[in-house]
C-alpha positions as semicolon CSV with decimal commas, in nm:
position;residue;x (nm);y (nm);z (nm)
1;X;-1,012;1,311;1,246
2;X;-0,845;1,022;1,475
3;X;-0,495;0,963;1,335
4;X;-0,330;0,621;1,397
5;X;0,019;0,628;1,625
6;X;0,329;0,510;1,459
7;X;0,299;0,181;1,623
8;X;-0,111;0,178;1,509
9;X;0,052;0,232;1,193
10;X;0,308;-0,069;1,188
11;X;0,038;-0,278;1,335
12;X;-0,216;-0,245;1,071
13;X;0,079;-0,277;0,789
14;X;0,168;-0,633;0,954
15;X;-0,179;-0,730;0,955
16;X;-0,289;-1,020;0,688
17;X;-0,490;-0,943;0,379
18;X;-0,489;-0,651;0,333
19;X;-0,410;-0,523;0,008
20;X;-0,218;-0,202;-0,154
21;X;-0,412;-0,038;-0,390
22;X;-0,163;0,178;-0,632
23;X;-0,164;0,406;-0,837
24;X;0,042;0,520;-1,108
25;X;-0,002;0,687;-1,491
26;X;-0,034;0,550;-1,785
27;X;0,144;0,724;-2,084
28;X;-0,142;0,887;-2,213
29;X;-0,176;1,095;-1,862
30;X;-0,501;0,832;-1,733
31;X;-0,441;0,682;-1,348
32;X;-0,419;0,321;-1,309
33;X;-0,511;0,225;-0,964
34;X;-0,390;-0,155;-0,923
35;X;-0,433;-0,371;-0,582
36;X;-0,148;-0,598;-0,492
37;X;-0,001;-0,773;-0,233
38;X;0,268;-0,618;-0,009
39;X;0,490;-0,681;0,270
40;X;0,680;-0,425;0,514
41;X;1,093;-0,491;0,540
42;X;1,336;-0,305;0,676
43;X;1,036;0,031;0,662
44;X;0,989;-0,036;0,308
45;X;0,702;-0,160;0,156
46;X;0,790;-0,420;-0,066
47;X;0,531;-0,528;-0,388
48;X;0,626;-0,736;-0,716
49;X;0,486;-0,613;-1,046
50;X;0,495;-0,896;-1,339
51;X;0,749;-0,729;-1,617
52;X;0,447;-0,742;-1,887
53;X;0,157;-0,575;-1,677
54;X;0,148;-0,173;-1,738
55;X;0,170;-0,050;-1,362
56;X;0,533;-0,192;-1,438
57;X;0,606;0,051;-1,763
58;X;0,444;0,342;-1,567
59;X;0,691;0,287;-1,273
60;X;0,989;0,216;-1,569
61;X;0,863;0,578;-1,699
62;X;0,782;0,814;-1,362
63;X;0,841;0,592;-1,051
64;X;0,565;0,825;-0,853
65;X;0,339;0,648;-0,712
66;X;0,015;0,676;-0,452
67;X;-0,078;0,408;-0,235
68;X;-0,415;0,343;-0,051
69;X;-0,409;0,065;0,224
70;X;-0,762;0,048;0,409
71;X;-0,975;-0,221;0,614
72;X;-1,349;-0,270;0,547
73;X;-1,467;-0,331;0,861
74;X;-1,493;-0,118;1,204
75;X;-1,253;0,124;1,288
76;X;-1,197;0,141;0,897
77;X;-0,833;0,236;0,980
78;X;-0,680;0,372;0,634
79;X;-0,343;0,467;0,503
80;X;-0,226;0,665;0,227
81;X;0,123;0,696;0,119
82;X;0,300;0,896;-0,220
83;X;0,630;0,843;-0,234
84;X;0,932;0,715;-0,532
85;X;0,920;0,326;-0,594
86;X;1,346;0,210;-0,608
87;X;1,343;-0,097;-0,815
88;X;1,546;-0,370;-0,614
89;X;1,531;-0,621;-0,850
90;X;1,491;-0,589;-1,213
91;X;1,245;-0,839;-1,377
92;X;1,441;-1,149;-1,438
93;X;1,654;-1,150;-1,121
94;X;1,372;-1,350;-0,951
95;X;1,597;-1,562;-0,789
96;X;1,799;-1,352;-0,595
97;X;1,476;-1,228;-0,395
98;X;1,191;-1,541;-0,431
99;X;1,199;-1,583;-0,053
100;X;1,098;-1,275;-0,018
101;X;0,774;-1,312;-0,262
102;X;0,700;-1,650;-0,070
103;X;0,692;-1,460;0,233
104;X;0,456;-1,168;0,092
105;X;0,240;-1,480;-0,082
106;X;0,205;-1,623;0,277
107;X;0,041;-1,317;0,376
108;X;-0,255;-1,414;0,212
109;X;-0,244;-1,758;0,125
110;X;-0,228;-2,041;0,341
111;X;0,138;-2,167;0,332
112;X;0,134;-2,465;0,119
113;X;-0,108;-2,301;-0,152
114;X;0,096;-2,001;-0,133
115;X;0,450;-2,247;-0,180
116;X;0,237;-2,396;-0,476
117;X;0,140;-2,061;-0,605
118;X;0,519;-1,918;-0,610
119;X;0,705;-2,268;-0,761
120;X;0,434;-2,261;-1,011
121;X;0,457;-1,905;-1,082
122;X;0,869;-1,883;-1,115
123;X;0,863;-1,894;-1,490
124;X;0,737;-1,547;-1,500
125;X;0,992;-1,280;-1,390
126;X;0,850;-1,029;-1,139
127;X;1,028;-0,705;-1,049
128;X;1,092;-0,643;-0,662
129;X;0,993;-0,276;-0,550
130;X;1,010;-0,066;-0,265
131;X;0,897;0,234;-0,102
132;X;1,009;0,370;0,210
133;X;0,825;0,500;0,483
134;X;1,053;0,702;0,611
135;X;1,223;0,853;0,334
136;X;1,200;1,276;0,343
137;X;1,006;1,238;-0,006
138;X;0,722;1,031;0,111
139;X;0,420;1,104;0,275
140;X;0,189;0,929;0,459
141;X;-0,144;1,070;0,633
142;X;-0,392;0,771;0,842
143;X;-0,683;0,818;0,978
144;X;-0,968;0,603;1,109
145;X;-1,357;0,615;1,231
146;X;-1,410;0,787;1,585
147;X;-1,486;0,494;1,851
148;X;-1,678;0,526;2,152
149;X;-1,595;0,830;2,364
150;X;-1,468;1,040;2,110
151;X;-1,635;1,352;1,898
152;X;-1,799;1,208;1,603
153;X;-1,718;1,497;1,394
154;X;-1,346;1,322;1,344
155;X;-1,530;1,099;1,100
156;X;-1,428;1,438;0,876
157;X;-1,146;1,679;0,849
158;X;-1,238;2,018;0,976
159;X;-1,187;2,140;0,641
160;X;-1,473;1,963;0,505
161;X;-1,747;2,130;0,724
162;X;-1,878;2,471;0,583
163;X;-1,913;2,757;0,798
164;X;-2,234;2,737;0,963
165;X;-2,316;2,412;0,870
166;X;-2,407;2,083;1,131
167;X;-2,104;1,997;1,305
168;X;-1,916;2,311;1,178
169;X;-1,729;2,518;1,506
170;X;-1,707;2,771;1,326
């Protein structure tokens, strides 16, 4: 299965639109899958949970957290990332960090709606949090469709194909 580079990687993470799907638990032990918007800093991926919405208690209560970052169109690159969310901001200290929501709001806004959509919005306190990419804790596996030239069985692990089945090498 095609892997993408460490550049492919940063590439695809500085790329507009797309969003980060993630999940957490809710206190009764159900996932909550949840797709926001996201920017990379510093090798940190930064999102902004609004302090009433629940994926904000679950990270309060276990700050582990999966994340699935994919495209829907060819070479369906895809990302996957657990790691610990660190709470930079606490709800409330909006202020300190707006810029940096403008910024993740221009990512998939045009720049005036996205200016509109953050003044408008400042009345409702937002926490800031990250999750590194390179921290020892976190783990991140990518992978992406074969193109031209290369086996087609990569569309799969080689763990998925049964002995003796189509495709299987063994």
């Amino acid at each position: 299965m095609p892997k993408l580079t460490n550049d492919e990687v940063q590439k695809f993470l500085s790329e507009r639109g797309h969003l980060a799907r993630i999940g957490t638990v809710d206190a009764d032990g159900m996932p909550r899958v949840l797709p926001l918007w996201f920017i990379i800093r510093d090798d940190e991926l930064l999102f902004t949970p609004r302090s009433p919405a629940i994926i904000w208690k679950n990270i309060e209560r276990d700050p582990r957290v999966g994340i699935s970052i994919d495209e829907e169109a060819d070479p369906w690159r895809k990302i996957s990332i657990q790691g610990h969310v660190v709470v930079k901001y606490q709800p409330g200290n909006d202020d300190a960090w707006r810029e940096i929501y403008r910024d993740i709001a221009k990512r998939y806004v045009p720049d005036i709606a996205a200016d509109g959509y953050v003044d408008g919005t400042d009345d409702q306190p937002r926490a800031l949090c990250a999750v590194s990419l390179s921290a020892p804790t976190t783990k991140i596996v990518t992978w992406r469709m074969p193109v031209a030239g290369e086996d087609p069985r990569g569309v799969w692990a080689k763990r998925y194909f049964l002995p003796g089945t189509k495709w299987s090498d063994r």
